[in-house]
N, C-alpha and C positions, 0 to 999 in steps of 0.2 A: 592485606595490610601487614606491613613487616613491625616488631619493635626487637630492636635489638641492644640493651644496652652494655654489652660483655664490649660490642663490635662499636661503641661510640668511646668506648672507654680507651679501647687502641687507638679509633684515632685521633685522641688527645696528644696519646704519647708520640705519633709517628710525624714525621716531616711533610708537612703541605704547603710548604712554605709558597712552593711557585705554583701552585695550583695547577690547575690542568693545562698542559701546553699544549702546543699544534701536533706534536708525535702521539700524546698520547690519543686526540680525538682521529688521527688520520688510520686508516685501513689500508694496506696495501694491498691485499687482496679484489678486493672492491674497486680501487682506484683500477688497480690493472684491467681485471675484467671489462671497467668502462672505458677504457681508452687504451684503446688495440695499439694505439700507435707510440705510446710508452712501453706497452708491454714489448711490443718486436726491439724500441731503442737496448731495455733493460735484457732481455736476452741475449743483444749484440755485443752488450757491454758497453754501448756506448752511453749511456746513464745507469751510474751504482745502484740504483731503485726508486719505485714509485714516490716513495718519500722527497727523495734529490728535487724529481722533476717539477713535483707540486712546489716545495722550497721555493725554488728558480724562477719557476713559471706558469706553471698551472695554478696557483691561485690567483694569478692575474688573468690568466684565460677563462674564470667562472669555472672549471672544472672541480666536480666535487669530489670529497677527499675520503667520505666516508657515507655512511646511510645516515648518522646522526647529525649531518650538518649540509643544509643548500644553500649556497649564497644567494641566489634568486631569491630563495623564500624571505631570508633572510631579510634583504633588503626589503621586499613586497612591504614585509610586518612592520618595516622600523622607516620608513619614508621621509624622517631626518638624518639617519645613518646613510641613507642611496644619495640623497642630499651633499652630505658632505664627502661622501666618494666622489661625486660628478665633480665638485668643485676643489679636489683633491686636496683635501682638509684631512683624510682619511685613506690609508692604501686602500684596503679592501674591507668587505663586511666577514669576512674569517680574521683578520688580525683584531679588527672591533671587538668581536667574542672574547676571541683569547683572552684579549687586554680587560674589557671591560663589559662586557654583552654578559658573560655568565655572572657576576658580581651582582649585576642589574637584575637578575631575572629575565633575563630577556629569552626564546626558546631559539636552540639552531636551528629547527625542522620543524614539518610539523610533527616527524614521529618523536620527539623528544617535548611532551608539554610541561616546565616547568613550576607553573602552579598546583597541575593535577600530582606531580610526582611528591610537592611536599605535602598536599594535602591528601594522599595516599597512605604516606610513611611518616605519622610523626617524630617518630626516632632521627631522622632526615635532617626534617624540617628545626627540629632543636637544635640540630649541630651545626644547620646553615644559618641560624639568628647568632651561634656564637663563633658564628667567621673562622669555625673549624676548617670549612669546606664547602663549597658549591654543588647546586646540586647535579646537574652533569659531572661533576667528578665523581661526587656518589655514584654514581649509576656506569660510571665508563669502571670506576674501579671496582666497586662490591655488586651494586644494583642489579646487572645482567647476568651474574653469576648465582644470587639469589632468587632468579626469576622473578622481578618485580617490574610490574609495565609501564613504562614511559610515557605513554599517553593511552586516550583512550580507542587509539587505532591499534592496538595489539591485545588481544586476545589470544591467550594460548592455547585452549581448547582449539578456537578455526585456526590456527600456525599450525598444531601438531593433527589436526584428522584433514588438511589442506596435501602434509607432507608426512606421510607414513612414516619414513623412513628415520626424521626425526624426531617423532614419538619412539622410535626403538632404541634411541640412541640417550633419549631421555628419561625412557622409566629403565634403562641401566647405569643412571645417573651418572651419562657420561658429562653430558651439560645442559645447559637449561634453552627452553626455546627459544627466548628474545636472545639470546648468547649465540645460538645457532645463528641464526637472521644475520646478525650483525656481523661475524663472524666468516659467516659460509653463505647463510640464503640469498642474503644481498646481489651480493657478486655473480650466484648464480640465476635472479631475478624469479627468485619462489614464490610465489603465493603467499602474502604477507596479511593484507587485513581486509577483512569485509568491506569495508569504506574506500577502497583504493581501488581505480579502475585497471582489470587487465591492462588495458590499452595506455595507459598512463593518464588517461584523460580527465584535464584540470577540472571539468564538471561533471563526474561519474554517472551524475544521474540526470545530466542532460538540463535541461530550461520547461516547466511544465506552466502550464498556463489553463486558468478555471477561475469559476463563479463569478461567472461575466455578467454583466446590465449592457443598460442599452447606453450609459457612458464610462464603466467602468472593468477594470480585470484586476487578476490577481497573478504573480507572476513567484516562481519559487525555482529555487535552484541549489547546487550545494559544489562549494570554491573547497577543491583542497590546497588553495595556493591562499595565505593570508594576506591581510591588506582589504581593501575597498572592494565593493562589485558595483560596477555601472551599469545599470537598467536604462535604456534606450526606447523608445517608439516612432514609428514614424507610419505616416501613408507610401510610402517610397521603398520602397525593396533596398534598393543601394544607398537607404540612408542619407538622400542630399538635406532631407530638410528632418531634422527632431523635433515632433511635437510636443514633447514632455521628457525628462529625461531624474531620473534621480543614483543618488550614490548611499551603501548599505554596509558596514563594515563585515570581516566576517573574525566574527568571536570565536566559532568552534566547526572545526572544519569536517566534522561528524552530525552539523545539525544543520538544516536547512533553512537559507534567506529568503522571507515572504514579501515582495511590496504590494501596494494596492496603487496600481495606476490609475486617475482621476480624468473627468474632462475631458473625456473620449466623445466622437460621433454615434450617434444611435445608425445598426445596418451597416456599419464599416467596417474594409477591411483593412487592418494592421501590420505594423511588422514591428518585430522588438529581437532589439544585440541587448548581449549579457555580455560584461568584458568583465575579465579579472586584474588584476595589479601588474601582471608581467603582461597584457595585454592581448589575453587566449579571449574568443568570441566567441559563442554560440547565439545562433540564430533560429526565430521562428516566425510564426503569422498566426493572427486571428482574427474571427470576425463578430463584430458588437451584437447585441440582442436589438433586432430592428423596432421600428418605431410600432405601437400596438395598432395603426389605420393600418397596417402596409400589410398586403396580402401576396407574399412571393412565392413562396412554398416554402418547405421544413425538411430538414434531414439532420438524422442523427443516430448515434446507435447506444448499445445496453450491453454490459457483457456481465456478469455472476462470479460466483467463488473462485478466488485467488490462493494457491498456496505457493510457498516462496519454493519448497523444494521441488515444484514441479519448472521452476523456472528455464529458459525464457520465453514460454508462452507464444509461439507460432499460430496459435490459434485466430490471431487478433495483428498478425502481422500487416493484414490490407487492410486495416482500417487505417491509414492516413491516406492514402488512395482515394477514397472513396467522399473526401469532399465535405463532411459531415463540420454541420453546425455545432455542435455538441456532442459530449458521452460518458454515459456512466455508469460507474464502476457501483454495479448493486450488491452492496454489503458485503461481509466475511471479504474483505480486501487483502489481508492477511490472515495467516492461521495463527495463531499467538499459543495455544495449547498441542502444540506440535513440535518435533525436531525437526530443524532446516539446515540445509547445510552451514550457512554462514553464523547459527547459531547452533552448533551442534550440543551435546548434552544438558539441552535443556527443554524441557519438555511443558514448558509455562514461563511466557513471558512474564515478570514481573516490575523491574525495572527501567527507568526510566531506558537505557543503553539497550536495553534487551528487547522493548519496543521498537526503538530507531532501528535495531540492525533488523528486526523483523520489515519495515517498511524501507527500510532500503535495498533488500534484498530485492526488491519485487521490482524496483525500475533500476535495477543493476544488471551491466553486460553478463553475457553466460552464452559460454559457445559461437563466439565470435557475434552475437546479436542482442538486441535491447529495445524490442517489439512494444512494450508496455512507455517507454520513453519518449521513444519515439512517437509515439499514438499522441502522450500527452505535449509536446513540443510544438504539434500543429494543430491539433484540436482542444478545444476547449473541455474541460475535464471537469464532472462533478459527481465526489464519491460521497457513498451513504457507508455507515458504519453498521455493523450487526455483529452477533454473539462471537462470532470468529475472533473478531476484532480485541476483545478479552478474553472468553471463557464462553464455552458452549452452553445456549441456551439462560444465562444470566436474565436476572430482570432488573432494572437498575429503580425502578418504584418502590420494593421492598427492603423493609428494615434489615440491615447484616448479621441481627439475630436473628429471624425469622425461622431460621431452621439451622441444623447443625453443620450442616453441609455448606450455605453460607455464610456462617460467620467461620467455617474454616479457611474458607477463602478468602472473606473480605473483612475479616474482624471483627470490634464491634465498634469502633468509632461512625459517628455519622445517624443522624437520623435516619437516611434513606442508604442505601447500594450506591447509588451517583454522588453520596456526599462521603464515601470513604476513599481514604489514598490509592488505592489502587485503580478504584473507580477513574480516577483524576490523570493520575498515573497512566492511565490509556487513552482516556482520552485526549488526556494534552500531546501525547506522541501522535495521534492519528492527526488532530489537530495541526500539529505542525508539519508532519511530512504530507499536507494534502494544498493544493491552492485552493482556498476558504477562507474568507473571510470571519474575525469575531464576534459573533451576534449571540447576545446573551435575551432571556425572558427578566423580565422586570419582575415587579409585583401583581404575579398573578392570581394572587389566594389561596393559592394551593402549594404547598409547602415542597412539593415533591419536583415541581417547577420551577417556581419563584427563584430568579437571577441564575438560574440554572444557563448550561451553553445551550444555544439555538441549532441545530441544525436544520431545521424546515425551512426548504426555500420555496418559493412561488415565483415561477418565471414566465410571464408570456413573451408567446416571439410572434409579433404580429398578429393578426385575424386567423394566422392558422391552424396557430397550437398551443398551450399552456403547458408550463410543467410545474409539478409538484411532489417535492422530494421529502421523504419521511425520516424518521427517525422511529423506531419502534422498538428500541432497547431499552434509552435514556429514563422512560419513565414507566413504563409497563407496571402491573399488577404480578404478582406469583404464579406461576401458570398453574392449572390443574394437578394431582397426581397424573401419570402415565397411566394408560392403561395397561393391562398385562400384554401379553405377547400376542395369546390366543385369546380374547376375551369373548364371556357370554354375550347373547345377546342383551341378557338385563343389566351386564356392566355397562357396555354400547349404551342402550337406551339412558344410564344412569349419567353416564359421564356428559351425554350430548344435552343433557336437562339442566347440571352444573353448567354446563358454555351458557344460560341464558340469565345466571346470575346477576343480576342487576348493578350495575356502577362499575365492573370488574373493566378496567381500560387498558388497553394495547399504547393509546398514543399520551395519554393525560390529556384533560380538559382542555389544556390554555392551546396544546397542536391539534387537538380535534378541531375546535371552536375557529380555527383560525385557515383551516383547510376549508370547513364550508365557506366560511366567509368569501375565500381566494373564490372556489366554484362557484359559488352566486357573480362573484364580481367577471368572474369569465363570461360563465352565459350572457351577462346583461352586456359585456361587451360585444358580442357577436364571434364570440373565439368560436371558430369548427370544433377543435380536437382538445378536449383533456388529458394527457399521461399525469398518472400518480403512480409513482414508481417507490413500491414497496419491498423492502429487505425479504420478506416472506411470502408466503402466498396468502389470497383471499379465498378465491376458488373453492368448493368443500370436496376435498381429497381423500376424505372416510378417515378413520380412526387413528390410523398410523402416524405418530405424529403430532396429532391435534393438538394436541395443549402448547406448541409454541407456534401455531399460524393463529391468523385472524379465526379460525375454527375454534379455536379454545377459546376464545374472545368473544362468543357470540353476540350478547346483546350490545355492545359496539359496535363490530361488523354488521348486524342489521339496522341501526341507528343511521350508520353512517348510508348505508345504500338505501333506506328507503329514504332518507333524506335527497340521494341525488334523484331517487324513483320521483316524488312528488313537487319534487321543485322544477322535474322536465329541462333537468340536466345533460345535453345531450353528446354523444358522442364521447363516453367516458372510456378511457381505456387505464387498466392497474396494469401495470408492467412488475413484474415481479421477481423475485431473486431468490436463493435458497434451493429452488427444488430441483435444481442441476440438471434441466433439461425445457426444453421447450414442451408446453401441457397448455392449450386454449381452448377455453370451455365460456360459454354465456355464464353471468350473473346472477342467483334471486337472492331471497331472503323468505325471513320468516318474521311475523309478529311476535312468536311466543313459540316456546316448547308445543310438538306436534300442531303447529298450525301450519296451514297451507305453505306454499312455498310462492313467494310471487317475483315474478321473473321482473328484470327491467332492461333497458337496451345498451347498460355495459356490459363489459367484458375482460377476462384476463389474459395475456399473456406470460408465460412465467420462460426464461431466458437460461441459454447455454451455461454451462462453467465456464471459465478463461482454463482453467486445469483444477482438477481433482480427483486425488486418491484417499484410499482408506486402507487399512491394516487389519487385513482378517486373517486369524491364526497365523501369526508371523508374517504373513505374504501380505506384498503393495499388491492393490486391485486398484486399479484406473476406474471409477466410478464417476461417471455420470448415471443420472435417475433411474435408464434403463436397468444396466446390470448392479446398482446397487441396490434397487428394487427386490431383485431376482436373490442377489446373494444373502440380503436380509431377512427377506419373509420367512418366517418359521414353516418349515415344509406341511405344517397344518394347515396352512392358507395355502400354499401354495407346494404343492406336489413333487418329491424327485422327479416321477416321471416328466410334468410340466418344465421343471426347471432342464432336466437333459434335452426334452424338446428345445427348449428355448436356445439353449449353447448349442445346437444344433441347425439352428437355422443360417443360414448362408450368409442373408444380404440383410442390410440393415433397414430398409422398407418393413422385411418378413418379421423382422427385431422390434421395429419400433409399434405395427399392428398387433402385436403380442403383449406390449406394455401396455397398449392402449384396452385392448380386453381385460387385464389386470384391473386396472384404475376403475373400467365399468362397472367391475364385480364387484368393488366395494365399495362405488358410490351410488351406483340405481339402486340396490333395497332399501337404500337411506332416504328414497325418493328423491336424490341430485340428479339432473338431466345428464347423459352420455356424453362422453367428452367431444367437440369439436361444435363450430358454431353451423353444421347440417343443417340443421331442424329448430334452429333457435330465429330470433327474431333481427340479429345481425345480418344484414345483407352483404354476404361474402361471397367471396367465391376461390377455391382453395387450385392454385397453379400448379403447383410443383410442390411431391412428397407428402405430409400430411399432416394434422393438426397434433402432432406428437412426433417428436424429435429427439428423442431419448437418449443417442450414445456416440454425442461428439461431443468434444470441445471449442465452442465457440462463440459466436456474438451473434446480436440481434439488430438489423440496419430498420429504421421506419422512417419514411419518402410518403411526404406529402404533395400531392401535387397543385402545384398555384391556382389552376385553373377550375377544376374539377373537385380538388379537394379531398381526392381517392387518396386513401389509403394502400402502401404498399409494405407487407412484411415481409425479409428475407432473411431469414437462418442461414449462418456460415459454419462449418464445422469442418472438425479436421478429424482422424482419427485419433480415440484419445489414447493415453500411455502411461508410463508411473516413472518414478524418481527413480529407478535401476535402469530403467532402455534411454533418460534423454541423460544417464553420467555413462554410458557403454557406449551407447550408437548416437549420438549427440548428431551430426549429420544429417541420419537417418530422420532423425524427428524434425529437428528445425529446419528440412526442406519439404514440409509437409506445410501446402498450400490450404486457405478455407475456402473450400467450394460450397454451391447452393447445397442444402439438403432441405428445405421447405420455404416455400413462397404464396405468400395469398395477398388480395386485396379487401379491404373494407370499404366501402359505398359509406359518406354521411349522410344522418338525418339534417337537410338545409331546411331553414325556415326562412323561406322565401320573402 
């Protein structure tokens, strides 16, 4: 935010009488560059300069004059001004400007937002209420020289680490970036703003579509061209007949338009045009959540940790191929306590801005592709939030005093963690860059709840599956201390007697209370399959860790499962996120500290990264479970020699049986059964590769089948990589296909 009143006191004294005219908004450089065929006339000499031509004719040909001003846009935003051009009342929407559009407030672009710039600069903003000057003149005469941002598409940090070169040319203060842009980047078509597609494309982030019923969708999209966006549906591909159709303006071409489509068929499949104001479409298809008698079979897949800088995500490329009813993005969606490229020097999302570019990075082109987009463009999409999503590890149940360390972060406003701005502050960004519906808790008696956002959905699809999506952040309890690194066994013993602490909650009451309720109300319909797909694991993983899975949560987590054990709840599967690798193990539980362990006939699956690295000692390591396992464990648990073994072995089989020894060693003296459903009471049978899938990046497809009602699981993975091989060998990565690496079937228990 600039004030400057030395620089408002000039220009008092200076002449502005004509305000900004057409030469001075026009760029010769810029025009030339885009219209090759003035530039050969003006070489010829047969026109004196770019300027002449536009005069004469280019601005009746729509030809733009500068970066700060598009007629198209122009007209898109002002559809009384396009109005009185057609009926030529008006030459053009650049003489409207001149004359009277900037007077107005009106913007030329969208890179020039007028309201943001005087509510930027109040110094501006004073001198525009006393008709010193407009604020586009501000900005064509001082603004870009003072590096002050136009809207909120330029960011200088992404301009200058986008363009090296001028960053060099800038801390020698030769000029300033937005002054570069407009000046020189324009023309030479540089990498300008997080929010604008390589490709020029009017909907960068493509048309997503999520949190469907069996009559309803949610549909989102984001118009860098302002004006209206029309939302379409129809049964018909070629669109002859609309079965619903609504229209959305677009306010801020940085924030994303959500509708909720109504009055849909239950089991249909759809097609829906998104048009913007110059009349750009994107097209997609989906299919409704069928009727709960109808038993067809289920497909859908699962994929885990997002980070923006590992973008564009190859991993996840075939999943539009493959047909799926649904999928979802299990938690840490984004990294927010990370540097990404499109947010460089920041290393903690805090802001509203600084959230959006985080979750636009993630379904923004990179490297000629936009895997993640496109996934969500045909398939129906429903993401869950977790600690990534703000700050690692957060609890959003405890007070912001709680400890020093959160009210460093969250302050102290707010009863709870989820009732302080920052809290809000994230969530309403994931909120809106996600297709989700508003569903809030009412009065639920518990304070930590009550009118709180809902994320918990309960979705059955038919007789042959249910799904139920968690939320384990928004209300959580404190987790435990950590344990130390190496700890004794009477820490172990000490910490695992804490997990059975009584009342301590992972989901709060009113999402507990209302998950059994969903599973009873399954069972007694006859649903096969339950998925409860959780941000974390259930599974007990031994010590490492524990205090933020369902393991630090104990007397919860066995609430919760001996609840499905005795109600003969069948056929439960936890689908889970977080632990960056496929790990399947059978279920128990315990009554109490050191009591038995009683198995029941669920089970977990925990699910691939989509991409994830970590920074150990300066160096990006591409971390999935296996080798972050490996690079973690303090060589007291885990041996140099062990680990040079391990970097040692060849094939990713010999890899992944070596993590799996790991994980037994510290889960059998705890008395937890061996990892894989072998010897458990799951009727499986394991196809291809092994119940441990440790060091790819990729998704999790589950294929129910209509008839039989077999379960099929198949892991895709690709080999994984870090944010220096996919900005060098860009190529090389994103023509890296997901092949099988593990496949089994599960048999259900039918009640005949």
């Amino acid at each position: 935010m600039h004030n400057s009143p030395l620089q408002l006191s000039l220009f008092k004294i200076a002449d502005f009488s004509t305000m900004l005219n057409a030469e001075d908004l026009f760029n010769e450089a810029f025009y030339l560059a885009n219209n090759p065929d003035v530039e050969a006339a003006v070489e010829a000499g047969i026109i004196e300069s770019g300027f002449a031509h536009f005069i004469e004719s280019g601005q009746f040909q729509v030809r733009q004059p500068s970066p700060l001003y598009s007629e198209l846009d122009y007209l898109a935003a002002n559809p009384n001004i396009a109005e009185a051009v057609n009926a030529g009342l008006i030459t053009n929407g650049f003489q409207h400007f001149i004359q009277f559009g900037q007077f107005e407030g009106r913007n030329p672009s969208p890179l020039f937002d007028t309201q943001f710039y005087l509510s930027q600069n109040p110094d501006v903003s004073a001198a525009v209420n006393e008709g010193i000057l407009t604020a586009i003149e501000h900005f064509v005469r001082f603004g870009k020289f003072e590096d002050r941002a136009p809207s909120l598409l330029y960011n200088p940090n992404y301009y200058l680490s986008q363009n090296p070169d001028v960053a060099v040319a800038v801390e020698r203060d030769e000029l300033t970036g937005i002054q570069h842009y407009l000046d020189i980047g324009a023309a030479l078509d540089r990498d300008f703003s997080a929010f604008l597609s390589p490709d020029n494309s009017a909907f960068p982030n493509q048309v997503l579509v999520g949190d469907i019923t069996q009559g309803s969708a949610i549909l989102l999209t984001r118009s860098t061209v302002p004006g209206e966006i029309l939302f379409e549906v129809s049964t018909d591909p070629n669109f002859n007949q609309i079965i619903t159709a609504q229209t959305q303006p677009v306010n801020n071409i940085i924030e994303p338009i959500k509708v909720e489509l109504g009055n849909l068929a239950p089991g249909t499949q759809y097609f829906y045009r998104v048009t913007n104001a110059l009349g750009t479409s994107q097209v997609g298809s989906f299919r409704t959540v069928p009727p709960i008698e109808v038993q067809q079979g289920l497909r859908f897949g699962v994929s885990g940790t997002i980070q923006g800088e590992l973008a564009p995500f190859p991993a996840i490329i075939n999943v539009p191929e493959r047909n799926l009813d649904f999928f979802v993005q299990l938690g840490d969606t984004i990294s927010a306590d990370t540097v990404s490229p499109d947010l460089p020097r920041v290393s903690q999302a805090l802001t509203p801005l600084e959230f959006n570019t985080k979750y636009n990075e993630i379904i923004s082109q990179r490297a000629g592709i936009n895997p993640l987009a496109n996934l969500g463009s045909s398939t129906p999409i429903f993401s869950v939030w977790d600690d990534q999503n703000l700050i690692n590890n957060f609890a959003g149940g405890v007070a912001p005093t709680s400890s020093v360390l959160t009210q460093a972060i969250f302050g102290t406003e707010g009863e709870f963690v989820n009732d302080t701005p920052l809290f809000e502050t994230a969530l309403n960004a994931f909120q809106d860059y996600q297709p989700l519906r508003d569903f809030f808790y009412g009065e639920t008696g518990d304070p930590r709840t009550a009118n709180e956002r809902k994320l918990y959905r309960a979705i059955p699809y038919g007789q042959d599956g249910a799904a139920f999506i968690l939320d384990v952040r928004s209300f959580r309890d404190a987790p435990l201390f950590p344990l130390p690194d190496v700890p004794t066994e009477t820490q172990i013993n000490q910490f695992i007697e804490q997990t059975f602490i009584a009342d301590r909650t992972l989901l709060g009451e009113a999402q507990l209370e209302e998950l059994k309720n969903d599973l009873l109300a399954s069972e007694s319909a006859g649903i096969t399959w339950k998925f409860i797909f959780s941000p974390v694991p259930i599974q007990n993983l031994g010590f490492v860790d524990a205090e933020d899975r369902w393991e630090g949560y104990a007397d919860e987590r066995n609430e919760l499962l001996q609840f499905i054990d005795e109600n003969n709840i069948d056929n439960v599967v936890f689908v889970s996120g977080e632990a960056n690798g496929t790990i399947v193990n059978d279920l128990s539980y315990q009554t109490g500290f050191e009591q038995q362990q009683i198995q029941t006939n669920a089970f977990e699956i925990t699910v691939q990264p989509t991409a994830v690295q970590l920074q150990l000692d300066n160096e990006e390591i591409a971390a999935p479970f296996g080798v972050e396992t490996v690079v973690l464990t303090p060589d007291d648990l885990l041996s140099p020699q062990q680990k040079e073994l391990y970097f040692d072995l060849e094939t990713r089989p010999a890899k992944n049986e070596f993590i799996q020894g790991v994980l037994d060693d510290r889960i059998v003296p705890l008395g937890y059964d061996q990892i894989g459903l072998e010897d458990s009471e799951i009727d499986a049978e394991l196809i291809q590769g092994s119940y441990v899938a440790a060091h790819t990046f990729g998704w999790t497809e589950f294929v129910i089948d209509p008839q039989t009602q077999q379960l099929q699981v198949t892991v895709y993975g690709i080999e994984p990589y870090t944010q220096e091989e996919i900005e060098t060998i860009p190529a090389t990565i994103i023509n890296r296909q997901p092949q099988v690496v593990s496949q089994f079937i599960i048999n259900p228990i039918l009640n005949e």
